[in-house]
NUMI-544090 format. One record per residue (C-alpha): residue number from 1; x, y, z. Coordinates in steps of 0.25 Angstrom, whole numbers. Layout:
! residues N
resi:px:py:pz
NUM:X:Y:Z .
...
END
This chain:
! residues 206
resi:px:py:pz
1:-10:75:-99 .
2:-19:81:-88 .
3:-32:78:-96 .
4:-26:65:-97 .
5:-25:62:-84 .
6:-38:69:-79 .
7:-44:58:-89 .
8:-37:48:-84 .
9:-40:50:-71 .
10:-56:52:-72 .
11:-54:39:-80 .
12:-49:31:-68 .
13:-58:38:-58 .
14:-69:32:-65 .
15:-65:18:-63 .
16:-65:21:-48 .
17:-80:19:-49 .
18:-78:5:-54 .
19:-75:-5:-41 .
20:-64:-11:-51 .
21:-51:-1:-47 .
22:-56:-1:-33 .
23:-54:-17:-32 .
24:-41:-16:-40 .
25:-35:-6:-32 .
26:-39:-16:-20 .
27:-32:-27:-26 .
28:-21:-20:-28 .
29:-20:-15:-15 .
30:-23:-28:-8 .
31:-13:-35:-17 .
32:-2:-25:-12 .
33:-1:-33:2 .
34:4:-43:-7 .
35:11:-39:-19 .
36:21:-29:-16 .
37:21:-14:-23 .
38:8:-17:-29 .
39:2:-2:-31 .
40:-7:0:-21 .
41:-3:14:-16 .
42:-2:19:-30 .
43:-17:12:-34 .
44:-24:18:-21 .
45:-17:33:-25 .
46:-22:32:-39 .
47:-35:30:-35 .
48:-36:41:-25 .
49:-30:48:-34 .
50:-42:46:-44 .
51:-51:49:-32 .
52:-46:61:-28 .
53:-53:69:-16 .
54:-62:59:-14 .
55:-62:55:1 .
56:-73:45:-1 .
57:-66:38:-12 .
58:-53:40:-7 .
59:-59:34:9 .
60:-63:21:0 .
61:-50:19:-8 .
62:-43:20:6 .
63:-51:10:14 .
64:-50:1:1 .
65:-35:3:1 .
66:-34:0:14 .
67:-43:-13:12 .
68:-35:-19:1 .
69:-23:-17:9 .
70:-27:-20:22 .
71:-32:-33:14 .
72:-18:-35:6 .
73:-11:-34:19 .
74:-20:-46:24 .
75:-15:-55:10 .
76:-2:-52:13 .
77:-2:-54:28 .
78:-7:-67:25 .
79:3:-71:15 .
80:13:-67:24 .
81:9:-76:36 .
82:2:-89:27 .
83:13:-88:16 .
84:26:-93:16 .
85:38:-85:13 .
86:41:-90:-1 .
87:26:-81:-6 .
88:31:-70:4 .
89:43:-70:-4 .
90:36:-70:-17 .
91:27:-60:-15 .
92:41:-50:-11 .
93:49:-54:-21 .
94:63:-51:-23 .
95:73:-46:-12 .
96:68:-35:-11 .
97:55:-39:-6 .
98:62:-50:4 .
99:69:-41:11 .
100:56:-33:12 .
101:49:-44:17 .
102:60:-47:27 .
103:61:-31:33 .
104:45:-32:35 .
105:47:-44:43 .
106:56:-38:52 .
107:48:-26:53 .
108:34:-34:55 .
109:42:-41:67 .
110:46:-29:72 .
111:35:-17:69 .
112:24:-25:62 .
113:16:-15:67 .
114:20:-3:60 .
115:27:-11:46 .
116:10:-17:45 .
117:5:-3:45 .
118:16:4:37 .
119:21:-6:29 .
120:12:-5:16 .
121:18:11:16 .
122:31:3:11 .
123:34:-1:-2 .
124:33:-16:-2 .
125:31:-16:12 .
126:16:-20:13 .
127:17:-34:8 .
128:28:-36:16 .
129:24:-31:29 .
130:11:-39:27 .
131:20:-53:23 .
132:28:-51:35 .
133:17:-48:43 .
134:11:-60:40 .
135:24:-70:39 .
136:27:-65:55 .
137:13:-68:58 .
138:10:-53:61 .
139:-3:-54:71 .
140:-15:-54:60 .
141:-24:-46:67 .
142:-14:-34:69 .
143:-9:-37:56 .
144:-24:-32:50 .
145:-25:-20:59 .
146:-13:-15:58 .
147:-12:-17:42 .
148:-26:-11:42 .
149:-22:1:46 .
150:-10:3:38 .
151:-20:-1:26 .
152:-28:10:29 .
153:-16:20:31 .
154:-11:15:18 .
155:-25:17:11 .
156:-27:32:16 .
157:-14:35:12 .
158:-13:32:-1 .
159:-27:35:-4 .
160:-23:49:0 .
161:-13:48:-8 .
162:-19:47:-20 .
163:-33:55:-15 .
164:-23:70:-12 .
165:-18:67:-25 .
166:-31:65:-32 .
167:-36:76:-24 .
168:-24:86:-27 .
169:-22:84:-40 .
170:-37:80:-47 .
171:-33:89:-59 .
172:-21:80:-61 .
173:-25:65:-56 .
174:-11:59:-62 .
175:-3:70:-56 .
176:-9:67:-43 .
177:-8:50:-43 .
178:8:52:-47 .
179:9:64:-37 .
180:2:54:-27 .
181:8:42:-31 .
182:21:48:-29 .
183:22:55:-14 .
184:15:40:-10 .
185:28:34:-15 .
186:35:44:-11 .
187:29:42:5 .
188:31:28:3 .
189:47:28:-2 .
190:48:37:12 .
191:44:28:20 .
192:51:15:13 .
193:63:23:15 .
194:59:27:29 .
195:57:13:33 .
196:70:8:25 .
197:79:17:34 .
198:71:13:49 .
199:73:0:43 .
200:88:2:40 .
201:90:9:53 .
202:82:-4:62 .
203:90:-15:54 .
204:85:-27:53 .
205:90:-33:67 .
206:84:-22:74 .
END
């Protein structure tokens, strides 16, 4: 099994030599400003899993991670404030998502400083936030500086993700991309939860 996923691994390692899984991973971090729990945490760990202790590797899929999502946000910020509420709909489907949709307008309106920067660290809260951004006409300018920097957050974080788990575990890469994978959704259901109960505790009139 470990022969098998040291083979494994050296296989997709030398793919990342190719531009091809570099421009997919972009896509499918760009898209994920507009298609809710597309995987682009788990894409970006995988990859730094493969690299390992690389740190110039690992620099370059961070700042392209933070690119693709800094660009995504755009998309959907764009959406949010040109399209009308019926695309916005369709793109959270289900009541679910329009109750998501409706919390991030109320916290856009009330801290769209802070729900812009830490919003893509909730699940499902990075295409709303950006939709709501853009649908309460959330000053363009701040918007892009604010979501840059949240971008980049994001990027070094789940870069580093999967680099310490590459790095920590090279003899095992599959035990270190499901090690890494899980303490990300880990960190990510703690602060969902979080959220939810300062949320709760504010209520919706507050």
């Amino acid at each position: 099994m470990s022969e098998w996923s040291d083979q494994t691994a050296e296989v997709l390692r030398g793919t990342l030599d190719s531009p091809w899984p570099w421009l997919v991973l972009f896509a499918v971090i760009g898209l994920g400003g507009l298609i809710p729990f597309m995987p682009s945490q788990t894409g970006v760990v995988t990859v730094g899993t493969l690299i390992g202790p690389d740190p110039g590797m690992l620099a370059l899929l961070a700042l392209l991670g933070a690119c693709a999502a800094l660009l995504g946000d755009c998309l959907g910020y764009g959406l949010g404030r040109f399209a009308g509420p019926r695309t916005r709909t369709r793109l959270l489907r289900g009541e679910r998502g329009g109750r998501l949709l409706a919390r991030a307008h109320h916290l856009v309106a009330r801290h769209g400083t802070a729900l812009v920067v830490a919003g893509r660290f909730l699940p499902g809260g990075r295409v709303s936030s950006t939709l709501a951004s853009g649908s309460l006409s959330f000053p363009l300018r701040r918007f892009v500086a604010l979501d840059a920097l949240g971008a980049a957050a994001w990027a070094v974080y789940v870069t580093a993700l999967g680099g310490l788990g590459g790095a920590g575990l090279t003899h095992d890469p599959l035990t270190g991309l499901l090690l890494a994978t899980g303490v990300g959704t880990v960190i990510s259901v703690c602060v969902a939860r979080r959220r939810g109960m300062t949320a709760d505790a504010s209520g919706p009139g507050r």
